[in-house]
Backbone as a printed PyTorch tensor [residue, N CA C, xyz], in Angstrom:
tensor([[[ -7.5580,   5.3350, -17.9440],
         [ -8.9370,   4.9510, -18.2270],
         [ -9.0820,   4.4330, -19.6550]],

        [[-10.2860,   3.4490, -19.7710],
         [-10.4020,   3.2950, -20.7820],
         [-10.7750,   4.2910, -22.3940]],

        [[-10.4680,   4.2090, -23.2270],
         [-11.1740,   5.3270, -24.3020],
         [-11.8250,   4.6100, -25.1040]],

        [[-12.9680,   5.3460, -25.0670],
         [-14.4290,   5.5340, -25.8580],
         [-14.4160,   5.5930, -27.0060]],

        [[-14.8990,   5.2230, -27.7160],
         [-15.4490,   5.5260, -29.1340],
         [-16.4530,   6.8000, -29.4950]],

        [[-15.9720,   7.4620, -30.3530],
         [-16.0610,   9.1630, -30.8810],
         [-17.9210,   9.3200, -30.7110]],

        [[-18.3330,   8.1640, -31.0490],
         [-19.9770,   8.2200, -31.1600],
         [-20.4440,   7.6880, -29.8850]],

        [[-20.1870,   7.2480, -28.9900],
         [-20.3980,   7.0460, -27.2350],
         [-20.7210,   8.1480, -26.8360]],

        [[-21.5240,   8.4320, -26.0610],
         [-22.0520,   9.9470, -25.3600],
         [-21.9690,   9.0230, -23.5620]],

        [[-22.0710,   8.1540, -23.2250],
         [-21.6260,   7.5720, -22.0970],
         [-21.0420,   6.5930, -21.7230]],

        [[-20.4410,   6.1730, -20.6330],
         [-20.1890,   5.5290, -19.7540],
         [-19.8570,   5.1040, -18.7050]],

        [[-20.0860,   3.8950, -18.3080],
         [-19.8460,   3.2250, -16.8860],
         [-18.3920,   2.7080, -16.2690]],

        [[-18.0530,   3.4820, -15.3940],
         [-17.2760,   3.8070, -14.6820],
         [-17.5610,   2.8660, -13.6840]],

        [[-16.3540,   1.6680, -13.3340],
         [-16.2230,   0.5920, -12.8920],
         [-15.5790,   0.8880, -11.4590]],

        [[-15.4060,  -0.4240, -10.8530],
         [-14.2990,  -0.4270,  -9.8200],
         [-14.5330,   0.8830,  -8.9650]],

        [[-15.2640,   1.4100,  -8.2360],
         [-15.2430,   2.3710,  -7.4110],
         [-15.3290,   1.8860,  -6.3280]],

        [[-15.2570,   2.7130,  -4.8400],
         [-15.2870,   1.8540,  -3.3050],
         [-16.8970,   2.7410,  -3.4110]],

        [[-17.3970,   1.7060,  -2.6630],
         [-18.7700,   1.9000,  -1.7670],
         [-18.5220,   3.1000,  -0.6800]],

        [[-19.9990,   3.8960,  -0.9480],
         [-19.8200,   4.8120,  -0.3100],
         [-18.8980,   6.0820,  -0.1560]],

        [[-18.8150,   6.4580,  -1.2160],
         [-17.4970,   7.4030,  -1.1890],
         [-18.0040,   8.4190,  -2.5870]],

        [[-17.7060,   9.4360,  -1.8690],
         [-17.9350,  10.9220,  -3.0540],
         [-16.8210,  10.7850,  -3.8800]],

        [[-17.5630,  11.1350,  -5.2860],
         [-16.4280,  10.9290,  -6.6330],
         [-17.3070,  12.4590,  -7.5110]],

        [[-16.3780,  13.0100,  -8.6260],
         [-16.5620,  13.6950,  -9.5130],
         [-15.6590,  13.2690, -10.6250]],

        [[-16.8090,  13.5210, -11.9310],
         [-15.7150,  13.1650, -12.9700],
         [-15.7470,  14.3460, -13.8510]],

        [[-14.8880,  13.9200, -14.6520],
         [-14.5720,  15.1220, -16.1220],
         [-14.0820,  13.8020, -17.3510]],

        [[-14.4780,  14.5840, -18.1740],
         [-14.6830,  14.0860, -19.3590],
         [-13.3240,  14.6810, -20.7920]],

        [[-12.4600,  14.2360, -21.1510],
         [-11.6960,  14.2280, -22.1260],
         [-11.6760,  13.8170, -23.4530]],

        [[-11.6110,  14.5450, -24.2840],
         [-10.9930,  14.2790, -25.7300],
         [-10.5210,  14.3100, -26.2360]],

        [[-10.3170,  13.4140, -27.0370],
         [ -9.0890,  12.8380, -27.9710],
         [ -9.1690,  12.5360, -29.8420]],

        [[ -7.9880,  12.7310, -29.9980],
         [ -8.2130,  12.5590, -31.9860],
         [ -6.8600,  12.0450, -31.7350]],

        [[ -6.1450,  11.7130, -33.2140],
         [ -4.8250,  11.4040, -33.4720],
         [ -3.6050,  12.9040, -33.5720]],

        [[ -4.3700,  14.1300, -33.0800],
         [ -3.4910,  14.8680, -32.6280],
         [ -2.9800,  14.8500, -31.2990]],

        [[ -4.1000,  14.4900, -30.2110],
         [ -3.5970,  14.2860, -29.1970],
         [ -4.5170,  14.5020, -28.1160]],

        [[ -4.7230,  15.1340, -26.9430],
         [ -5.7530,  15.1830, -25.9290],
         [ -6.4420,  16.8330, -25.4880]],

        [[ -7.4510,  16.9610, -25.6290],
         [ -7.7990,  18.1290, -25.3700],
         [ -8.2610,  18.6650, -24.1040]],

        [[ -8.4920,  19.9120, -23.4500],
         [ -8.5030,  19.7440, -22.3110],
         [ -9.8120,  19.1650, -21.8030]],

        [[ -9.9770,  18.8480, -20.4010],
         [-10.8750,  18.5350, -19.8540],
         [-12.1940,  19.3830, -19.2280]],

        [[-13.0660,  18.5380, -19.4110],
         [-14.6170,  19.5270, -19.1410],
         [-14.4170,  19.6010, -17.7000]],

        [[-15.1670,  20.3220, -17.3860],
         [-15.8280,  20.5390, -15.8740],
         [-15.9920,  19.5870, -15.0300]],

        [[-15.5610,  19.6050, -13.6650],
         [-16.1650,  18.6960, -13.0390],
         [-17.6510,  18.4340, -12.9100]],

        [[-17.9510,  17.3140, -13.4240],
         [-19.4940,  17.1080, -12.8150],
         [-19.3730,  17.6400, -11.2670]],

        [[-20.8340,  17.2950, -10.9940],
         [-21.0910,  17.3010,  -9.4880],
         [-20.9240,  15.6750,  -8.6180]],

        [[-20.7000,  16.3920,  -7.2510],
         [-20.3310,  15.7380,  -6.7320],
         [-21.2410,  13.7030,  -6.6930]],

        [[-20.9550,  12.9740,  -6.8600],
         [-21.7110,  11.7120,  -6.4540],
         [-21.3610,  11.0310,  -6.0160]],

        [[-22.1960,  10.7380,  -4.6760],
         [-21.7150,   9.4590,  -3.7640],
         [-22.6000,   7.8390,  -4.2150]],

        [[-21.7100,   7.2410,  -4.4480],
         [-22.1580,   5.7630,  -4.6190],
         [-22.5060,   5.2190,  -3.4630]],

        [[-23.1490,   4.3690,  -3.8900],
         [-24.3850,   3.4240,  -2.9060],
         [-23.3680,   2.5250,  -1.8180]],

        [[-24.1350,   2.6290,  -0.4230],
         [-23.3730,   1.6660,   0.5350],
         [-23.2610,  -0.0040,   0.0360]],

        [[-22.3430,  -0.6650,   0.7380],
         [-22.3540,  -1.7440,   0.8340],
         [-22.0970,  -2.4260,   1.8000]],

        [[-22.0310,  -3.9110,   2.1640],
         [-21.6190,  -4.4200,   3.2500],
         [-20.0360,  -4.1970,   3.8880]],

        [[-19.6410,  -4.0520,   4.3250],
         [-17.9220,  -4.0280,   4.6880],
         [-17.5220,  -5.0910,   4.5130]],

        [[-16.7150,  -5.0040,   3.9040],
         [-15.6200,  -6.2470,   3.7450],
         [-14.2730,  -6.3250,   3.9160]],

        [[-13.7580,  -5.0540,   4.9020],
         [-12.5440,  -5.7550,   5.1920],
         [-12.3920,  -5.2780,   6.6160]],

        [[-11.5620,  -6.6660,   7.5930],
         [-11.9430,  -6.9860,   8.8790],
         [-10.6530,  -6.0150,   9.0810]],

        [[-11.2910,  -6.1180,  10.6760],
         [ -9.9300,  -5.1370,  11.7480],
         [ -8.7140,  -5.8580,  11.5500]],

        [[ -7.7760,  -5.2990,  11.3730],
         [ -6.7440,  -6.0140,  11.8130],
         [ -5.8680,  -5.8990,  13.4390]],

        [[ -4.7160,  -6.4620,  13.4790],
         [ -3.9610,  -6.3840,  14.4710],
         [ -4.8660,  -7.0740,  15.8290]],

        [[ -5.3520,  -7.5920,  16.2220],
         [ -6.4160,  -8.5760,  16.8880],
         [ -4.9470,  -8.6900,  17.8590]],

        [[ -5.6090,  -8.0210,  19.2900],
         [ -4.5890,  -8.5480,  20.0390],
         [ -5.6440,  -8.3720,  21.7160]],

        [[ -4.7660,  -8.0340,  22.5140],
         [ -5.3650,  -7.6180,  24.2350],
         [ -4.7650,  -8.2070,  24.7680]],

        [[ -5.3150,  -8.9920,  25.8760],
         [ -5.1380,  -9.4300,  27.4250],
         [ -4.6080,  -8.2800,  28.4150]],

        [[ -4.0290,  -8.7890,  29.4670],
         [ -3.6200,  -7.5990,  30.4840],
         [ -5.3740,  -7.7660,  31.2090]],

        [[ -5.2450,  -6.6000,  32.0050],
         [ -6.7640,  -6.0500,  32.5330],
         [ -6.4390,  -6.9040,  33.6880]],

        [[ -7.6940,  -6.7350,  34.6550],
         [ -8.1470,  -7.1770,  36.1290],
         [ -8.6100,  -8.8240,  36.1870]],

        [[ -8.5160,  -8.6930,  37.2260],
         [ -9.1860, -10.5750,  37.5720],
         [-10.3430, -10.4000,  36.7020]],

        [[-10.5220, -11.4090,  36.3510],
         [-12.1660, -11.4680,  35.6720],
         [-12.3740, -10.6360,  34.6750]],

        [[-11.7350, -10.0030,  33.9820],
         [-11.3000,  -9.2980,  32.2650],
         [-10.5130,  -9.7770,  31.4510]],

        [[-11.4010,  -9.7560,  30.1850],
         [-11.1120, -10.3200,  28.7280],
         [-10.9360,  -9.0270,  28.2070]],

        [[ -9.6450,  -8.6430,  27.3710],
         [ -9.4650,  -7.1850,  27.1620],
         [ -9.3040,  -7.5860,  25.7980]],

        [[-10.2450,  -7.3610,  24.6190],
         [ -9.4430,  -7.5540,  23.3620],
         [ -9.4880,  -6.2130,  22.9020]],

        [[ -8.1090,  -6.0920,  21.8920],
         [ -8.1120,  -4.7240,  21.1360],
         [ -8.3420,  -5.3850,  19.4790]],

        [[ -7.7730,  -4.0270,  18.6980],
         [ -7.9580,  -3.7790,  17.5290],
         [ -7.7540,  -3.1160,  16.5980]],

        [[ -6.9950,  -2.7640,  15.7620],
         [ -6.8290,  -2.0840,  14.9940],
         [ -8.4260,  -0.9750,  14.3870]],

        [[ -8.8650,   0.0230,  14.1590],
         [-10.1410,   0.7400,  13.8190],
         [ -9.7400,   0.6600,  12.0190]],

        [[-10.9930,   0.1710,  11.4040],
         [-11.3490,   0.3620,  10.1290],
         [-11.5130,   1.9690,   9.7060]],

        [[-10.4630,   2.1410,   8.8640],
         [-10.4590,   3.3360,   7.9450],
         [-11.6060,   3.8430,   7.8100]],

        [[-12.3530,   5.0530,   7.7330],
         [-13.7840,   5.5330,   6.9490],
         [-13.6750,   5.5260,   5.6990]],

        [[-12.6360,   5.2540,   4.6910],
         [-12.7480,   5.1540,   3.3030],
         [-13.1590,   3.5550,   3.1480]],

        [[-13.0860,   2.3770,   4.2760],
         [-13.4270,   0.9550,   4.1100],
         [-14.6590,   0.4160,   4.9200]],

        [[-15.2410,   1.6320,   5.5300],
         [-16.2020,   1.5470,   5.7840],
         [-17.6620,   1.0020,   5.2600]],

        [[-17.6910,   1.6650,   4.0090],
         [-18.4240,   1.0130,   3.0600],
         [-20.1030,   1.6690,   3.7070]],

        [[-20.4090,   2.7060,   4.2830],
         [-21.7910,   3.0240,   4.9360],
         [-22.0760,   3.5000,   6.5100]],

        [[-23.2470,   4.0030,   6.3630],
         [-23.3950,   4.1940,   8.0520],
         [-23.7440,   3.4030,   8.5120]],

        [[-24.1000,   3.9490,   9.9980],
         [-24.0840,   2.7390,  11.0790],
         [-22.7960,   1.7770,  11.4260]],

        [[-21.7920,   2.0040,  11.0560],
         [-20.5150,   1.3580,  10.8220],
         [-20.2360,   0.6460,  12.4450]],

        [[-19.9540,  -0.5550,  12.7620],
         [-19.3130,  -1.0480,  14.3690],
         [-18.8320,  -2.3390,  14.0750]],

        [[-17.7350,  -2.6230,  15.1120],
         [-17.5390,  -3.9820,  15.3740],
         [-18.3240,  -5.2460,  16.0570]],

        [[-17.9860,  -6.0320,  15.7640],
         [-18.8450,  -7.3780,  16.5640],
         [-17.4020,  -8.3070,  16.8930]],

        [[-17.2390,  -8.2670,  18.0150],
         [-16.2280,  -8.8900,  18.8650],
         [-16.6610, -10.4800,  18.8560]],

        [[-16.1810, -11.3540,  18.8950],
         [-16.7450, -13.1670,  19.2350],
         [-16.2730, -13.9630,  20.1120]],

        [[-15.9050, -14.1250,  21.0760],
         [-14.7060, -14.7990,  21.6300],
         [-15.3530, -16.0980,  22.4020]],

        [[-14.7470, -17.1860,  22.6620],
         [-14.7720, -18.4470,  23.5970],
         [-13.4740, -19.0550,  23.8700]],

        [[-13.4350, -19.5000,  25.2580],
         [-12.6260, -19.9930,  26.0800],
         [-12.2980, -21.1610,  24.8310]],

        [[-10.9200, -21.3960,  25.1050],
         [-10.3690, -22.0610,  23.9890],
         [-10.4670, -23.7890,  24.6070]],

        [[-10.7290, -24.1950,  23.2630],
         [-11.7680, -25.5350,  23.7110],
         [-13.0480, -25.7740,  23.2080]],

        [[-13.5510, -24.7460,  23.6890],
         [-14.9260, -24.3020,  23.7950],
         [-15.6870, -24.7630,  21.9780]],

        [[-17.0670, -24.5660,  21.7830],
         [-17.0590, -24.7050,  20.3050],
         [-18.6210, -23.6790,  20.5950]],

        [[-18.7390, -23.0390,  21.3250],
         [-19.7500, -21.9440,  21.6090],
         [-19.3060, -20.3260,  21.8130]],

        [[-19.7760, -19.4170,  20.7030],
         [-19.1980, -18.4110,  21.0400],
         [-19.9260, -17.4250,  21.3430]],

        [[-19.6050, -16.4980,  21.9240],
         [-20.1900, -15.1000,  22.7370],
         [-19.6580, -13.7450,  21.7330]],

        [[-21.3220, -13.2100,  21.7230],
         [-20.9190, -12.6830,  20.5700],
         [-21.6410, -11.0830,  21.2240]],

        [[-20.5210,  -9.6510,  21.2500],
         [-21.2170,  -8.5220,  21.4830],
         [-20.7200,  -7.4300,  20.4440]],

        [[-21.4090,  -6.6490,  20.6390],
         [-21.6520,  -5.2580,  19.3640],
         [-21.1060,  -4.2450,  20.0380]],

        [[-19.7320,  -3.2580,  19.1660],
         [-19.6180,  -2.3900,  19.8490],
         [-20.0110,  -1.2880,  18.5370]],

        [[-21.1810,  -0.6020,  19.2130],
         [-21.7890,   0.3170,  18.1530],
         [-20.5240,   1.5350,  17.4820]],

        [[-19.5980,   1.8830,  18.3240],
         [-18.6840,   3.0680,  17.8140],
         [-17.8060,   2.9960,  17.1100]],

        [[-17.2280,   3.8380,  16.0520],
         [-17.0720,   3.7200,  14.6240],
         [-15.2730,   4.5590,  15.0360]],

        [[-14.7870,   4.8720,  16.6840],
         [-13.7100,   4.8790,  16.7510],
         [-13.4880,   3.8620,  17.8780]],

        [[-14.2140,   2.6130,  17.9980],
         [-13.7140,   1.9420,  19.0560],
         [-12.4940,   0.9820,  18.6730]],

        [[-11.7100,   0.7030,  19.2020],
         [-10.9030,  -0.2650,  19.4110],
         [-10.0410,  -0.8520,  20.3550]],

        [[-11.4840,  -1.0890,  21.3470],
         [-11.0680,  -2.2160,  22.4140],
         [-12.1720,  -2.3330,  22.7240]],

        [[-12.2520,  -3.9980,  23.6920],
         [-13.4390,  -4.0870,  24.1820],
         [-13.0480,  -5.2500,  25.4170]],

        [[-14.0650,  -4.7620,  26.6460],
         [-13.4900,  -5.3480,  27.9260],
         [-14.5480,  -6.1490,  28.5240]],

        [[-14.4250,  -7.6930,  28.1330],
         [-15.6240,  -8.0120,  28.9220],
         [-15.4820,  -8.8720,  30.2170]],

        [[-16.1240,  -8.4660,  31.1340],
         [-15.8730,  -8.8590,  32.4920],
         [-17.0200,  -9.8290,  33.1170]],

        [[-16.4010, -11.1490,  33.6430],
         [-17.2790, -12.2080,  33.9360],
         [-16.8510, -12.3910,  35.2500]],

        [[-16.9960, -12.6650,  36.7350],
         [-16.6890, -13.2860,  37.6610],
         [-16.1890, -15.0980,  37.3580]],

        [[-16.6120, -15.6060,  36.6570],
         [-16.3490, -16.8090,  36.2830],
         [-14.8130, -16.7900,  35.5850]],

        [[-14.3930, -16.0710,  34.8370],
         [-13.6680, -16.2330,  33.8870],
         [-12.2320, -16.5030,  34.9470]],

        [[-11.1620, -17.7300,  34.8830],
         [-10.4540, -18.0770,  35.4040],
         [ -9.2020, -16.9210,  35.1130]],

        [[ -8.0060, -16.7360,  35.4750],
         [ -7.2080, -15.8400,  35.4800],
         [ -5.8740, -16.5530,  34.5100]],

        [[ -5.9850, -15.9030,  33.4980],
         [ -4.5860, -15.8710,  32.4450],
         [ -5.0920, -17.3180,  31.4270]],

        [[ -6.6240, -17.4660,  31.3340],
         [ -7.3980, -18.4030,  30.8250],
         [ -7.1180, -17.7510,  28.8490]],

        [[ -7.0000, -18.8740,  27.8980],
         [ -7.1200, -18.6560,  26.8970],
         [ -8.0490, -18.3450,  25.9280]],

        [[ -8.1910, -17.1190,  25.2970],
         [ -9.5710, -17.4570,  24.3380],
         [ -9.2320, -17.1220,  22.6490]],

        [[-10.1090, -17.5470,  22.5110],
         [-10.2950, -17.8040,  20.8810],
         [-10.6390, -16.3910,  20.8590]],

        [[-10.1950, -15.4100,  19.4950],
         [-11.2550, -14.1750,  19.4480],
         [-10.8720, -13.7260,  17.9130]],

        [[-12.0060, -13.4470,  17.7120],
         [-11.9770, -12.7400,  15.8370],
         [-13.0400, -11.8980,  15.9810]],

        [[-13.0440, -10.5720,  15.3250],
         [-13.4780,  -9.2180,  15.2220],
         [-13.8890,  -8.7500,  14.1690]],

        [[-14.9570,  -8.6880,  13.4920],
         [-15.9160,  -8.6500,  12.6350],
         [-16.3950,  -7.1430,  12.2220]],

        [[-16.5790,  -6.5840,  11.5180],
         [-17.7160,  -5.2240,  11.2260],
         [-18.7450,  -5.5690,  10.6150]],

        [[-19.5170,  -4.3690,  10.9020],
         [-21.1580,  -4.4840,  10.2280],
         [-21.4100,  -2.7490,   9.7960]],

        [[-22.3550,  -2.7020,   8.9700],
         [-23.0820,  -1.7380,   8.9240],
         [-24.3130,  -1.6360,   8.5620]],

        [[-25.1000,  -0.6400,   8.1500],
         [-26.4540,  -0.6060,   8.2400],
         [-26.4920,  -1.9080,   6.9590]],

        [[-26.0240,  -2.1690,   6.1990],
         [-26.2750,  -2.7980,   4.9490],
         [-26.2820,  -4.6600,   5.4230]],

        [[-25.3960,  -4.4880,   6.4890],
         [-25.3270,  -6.2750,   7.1450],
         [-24.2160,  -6.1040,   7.6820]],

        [[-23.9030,  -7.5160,   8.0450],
         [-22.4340,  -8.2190,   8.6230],
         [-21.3180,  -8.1910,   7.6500]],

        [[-19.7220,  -7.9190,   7.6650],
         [-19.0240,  -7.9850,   6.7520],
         [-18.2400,  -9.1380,   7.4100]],

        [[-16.9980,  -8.8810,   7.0590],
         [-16.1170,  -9.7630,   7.0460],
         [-15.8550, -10.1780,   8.9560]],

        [[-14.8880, -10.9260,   9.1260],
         [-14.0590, -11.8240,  10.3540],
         [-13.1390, -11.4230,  10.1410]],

        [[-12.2440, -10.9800,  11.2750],
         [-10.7080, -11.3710,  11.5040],
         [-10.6650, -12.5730,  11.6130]],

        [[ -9.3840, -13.2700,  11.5760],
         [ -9.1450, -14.3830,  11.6770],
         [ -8.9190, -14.9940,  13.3810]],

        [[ -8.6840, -16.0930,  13.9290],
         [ -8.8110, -16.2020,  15.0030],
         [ -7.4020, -15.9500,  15.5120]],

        [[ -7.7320, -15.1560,  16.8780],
         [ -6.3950, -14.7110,  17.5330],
         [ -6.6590, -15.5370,  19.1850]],

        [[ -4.9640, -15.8800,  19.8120],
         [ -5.5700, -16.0900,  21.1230],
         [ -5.1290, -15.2160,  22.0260]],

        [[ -5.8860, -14.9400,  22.5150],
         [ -5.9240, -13.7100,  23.6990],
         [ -6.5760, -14.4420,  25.3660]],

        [[ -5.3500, -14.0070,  26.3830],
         [ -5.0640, -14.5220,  27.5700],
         [ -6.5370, -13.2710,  28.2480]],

        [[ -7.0940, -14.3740,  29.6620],
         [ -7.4020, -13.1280,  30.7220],
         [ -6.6730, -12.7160,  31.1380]],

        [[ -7.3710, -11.3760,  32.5970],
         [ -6.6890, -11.0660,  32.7510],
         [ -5.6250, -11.8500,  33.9540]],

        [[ -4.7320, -11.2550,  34.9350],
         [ -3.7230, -12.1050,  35.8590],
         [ -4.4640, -11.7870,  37.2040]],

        [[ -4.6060, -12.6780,  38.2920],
         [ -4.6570, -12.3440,  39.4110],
         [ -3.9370, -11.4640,  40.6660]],

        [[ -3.5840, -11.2030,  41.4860],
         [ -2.8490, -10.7530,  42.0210],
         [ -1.5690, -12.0840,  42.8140]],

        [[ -0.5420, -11.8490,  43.1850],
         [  0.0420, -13.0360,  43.6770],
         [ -0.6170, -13.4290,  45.2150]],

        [[ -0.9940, -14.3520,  45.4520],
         [ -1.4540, -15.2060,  46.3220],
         [ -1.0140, -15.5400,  47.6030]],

        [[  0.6350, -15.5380,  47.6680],
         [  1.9910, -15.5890,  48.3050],
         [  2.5960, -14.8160,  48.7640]],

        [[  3.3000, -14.7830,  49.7350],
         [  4.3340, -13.6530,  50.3640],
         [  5.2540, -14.1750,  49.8910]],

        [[  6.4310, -13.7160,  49.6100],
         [  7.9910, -14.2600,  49.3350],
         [  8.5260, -14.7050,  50.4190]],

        [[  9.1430, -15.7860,  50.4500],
         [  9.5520, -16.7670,  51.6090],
         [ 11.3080, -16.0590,  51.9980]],

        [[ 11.7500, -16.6240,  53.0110],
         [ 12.9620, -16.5100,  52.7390],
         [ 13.6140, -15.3700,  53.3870]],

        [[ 13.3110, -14.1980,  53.9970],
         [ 13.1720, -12.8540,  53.6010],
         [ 14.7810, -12.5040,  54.9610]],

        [[ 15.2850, -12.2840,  54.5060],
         [ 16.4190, -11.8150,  55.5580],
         [ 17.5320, -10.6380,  55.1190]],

        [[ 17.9370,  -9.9020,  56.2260],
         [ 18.6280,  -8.6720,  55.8780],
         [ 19.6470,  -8.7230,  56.6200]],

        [[ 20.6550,  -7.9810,  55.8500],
         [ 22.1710,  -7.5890,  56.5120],
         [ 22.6460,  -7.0320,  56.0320]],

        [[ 23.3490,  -6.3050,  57.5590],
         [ 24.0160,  -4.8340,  57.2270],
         [ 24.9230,  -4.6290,  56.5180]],

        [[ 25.2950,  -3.7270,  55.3750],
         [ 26.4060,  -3.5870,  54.5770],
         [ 26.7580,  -1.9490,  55.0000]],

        [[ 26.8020,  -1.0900,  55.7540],
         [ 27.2890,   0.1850,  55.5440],
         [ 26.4130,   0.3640,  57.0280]],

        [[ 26.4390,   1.8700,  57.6790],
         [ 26.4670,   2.8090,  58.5930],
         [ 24.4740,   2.9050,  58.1330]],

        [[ 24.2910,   2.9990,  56.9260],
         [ 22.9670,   3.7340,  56.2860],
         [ 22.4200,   2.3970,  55.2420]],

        [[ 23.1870,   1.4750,  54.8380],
         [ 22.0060,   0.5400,  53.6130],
         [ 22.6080,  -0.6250,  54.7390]],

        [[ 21.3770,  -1.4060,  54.3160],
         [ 20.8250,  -2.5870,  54.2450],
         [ 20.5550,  -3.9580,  53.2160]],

        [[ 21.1630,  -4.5910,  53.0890],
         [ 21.0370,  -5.6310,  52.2290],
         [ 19.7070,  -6.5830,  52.0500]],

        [[ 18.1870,  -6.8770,  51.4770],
         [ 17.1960,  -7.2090,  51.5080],
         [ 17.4930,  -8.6180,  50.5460]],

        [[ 17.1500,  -9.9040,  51.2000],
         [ 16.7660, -10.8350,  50.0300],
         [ 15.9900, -11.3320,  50.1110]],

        [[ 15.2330, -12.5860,  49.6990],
         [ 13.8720, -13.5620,  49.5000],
         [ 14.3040, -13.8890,  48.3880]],

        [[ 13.6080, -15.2430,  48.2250],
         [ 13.1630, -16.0180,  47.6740],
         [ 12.0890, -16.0110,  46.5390]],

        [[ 12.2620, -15.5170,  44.9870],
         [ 11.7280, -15.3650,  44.2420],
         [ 10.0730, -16.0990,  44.3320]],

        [[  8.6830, -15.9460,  44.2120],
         [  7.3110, -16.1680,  44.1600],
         [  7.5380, -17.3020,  42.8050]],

        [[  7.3740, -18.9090,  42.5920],
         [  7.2080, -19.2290,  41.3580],
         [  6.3140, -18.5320,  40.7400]],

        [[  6.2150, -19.2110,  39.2510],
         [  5.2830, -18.9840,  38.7370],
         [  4.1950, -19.5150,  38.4890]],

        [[  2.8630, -19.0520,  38.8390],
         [  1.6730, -20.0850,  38.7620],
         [  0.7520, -19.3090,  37.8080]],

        [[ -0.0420, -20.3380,  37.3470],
         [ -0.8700, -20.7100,  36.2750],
         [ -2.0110, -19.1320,  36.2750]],

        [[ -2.4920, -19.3600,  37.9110],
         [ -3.6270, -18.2650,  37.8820],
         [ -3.2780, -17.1540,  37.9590]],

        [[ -1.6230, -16.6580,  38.7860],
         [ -1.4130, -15.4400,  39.1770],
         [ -0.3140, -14.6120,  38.2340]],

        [[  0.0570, -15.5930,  37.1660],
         [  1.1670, -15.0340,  35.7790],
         [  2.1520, -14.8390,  36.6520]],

        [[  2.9530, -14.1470,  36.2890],
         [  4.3640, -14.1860,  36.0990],
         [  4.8240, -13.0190,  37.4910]],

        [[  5.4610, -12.8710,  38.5150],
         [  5.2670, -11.2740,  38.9630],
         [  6.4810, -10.5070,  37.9280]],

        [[  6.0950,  -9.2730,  38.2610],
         [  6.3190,  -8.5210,  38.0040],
         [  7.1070,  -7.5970,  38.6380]],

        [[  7.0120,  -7.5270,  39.8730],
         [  8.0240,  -6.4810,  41.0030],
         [  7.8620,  -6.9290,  42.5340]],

        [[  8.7750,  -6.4480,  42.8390],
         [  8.8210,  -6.9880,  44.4900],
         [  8.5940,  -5.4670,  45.1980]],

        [[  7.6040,  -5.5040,  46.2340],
         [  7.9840,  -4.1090,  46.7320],
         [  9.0770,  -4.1920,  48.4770]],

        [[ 10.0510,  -3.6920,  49.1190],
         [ 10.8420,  -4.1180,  50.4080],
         [ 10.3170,  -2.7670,  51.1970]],

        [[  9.5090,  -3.1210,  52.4370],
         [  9.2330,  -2.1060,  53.0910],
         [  9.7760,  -2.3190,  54.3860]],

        [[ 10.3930,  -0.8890,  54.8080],
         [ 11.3120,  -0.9650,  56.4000],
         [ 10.3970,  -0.2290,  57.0340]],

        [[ 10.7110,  -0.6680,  58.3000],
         [ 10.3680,   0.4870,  59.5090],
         [ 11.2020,  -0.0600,  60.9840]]])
């Protein structure tokens, strides 16, 4: 810290975070050296402010037909900066130059699922994630792109024929499902006998 001059009876104590309990004590000094320190004052919390620093890690997709799943990293309560503390999610179909904008009031949320019947399957969107608190709007994440969610596959697997290798197994093959645009990628085949 800085040091005072012997005839100063105060000062202002800089650089603190918004919203946050502090106590100080007070020290003195000569050219012998430092003496001990007074008492803690009492406790004081400084005044809220707007938030200013955004969620990080901005990611999602996955989820059901017709779900936009974005996540998020949760803002610390020391960067909070006040009550009322929440995110404001933004997202538009990429392209788009109109964005959709919702509030998630909770101060441990980090995700948010919004579900449209319209929304095409494994469709791209623009999305950046914002906080607010009682004091205003703070900062933006930066823009992330985040997929809907995948459809189910559409297709049976073509192809499908078996032969015997042993007394007890069976040999199963087909013809891998391409990959299409609406239904992503699969994921597993299930082979059912009877």
């Amino acid at each position: 810290p800085e040091v005072i001059n012997g005839r100063t009876h105060k000062a202002t104590v800089v650089d603190l975070s918004p919203w946050v309990e502090y106590e100080f004590r007070v020290v003195a000094s000569n050219s012998v050296g430092i003496g001990e320190p007074s008492r803690p004052s009492a406790l004081l919390k400084t005044k809220a402010a707007v938030p200013v620093v955004a969620p990080t890690n901005i990611g999602g997709g996955g989820g059901s037909r017709s779900e936009l799943v974005i996540t998020w990293e949760p803002v610390s309560e020391e960067l909070q900066n006040g009550e009322g503390f929440g995110y404001i999610v933004m997202f538009r179909p990429l392209g788009s130059t109109t964005w959709t904008k919702a509030v998630v009031a909770s101060v441990e949320s980090s995700k948010y699922v919004y579900r449209n019947e319209s929304i095409t399957p494994l469709s791209p969107f623009e999305v950046k994630v914002g906080v607010y608190n009682n004091e205003g709007e703070g900062t933006l994440s930066s823009i992330s792109i985040i997929y809907s969610g995948e459809d189910e596959p559409q297709m049976a697997p073509a192809g499908a024929s078996a032969l015997s290798v042993s007394a007890a197994a069976v040999e199963v093959s087909w013809l891998p499902i391409p990959w299409n645009r609406h239904t992503g990628r699969v994921l597993g085949y299930e082979v059912r006998g009877w």
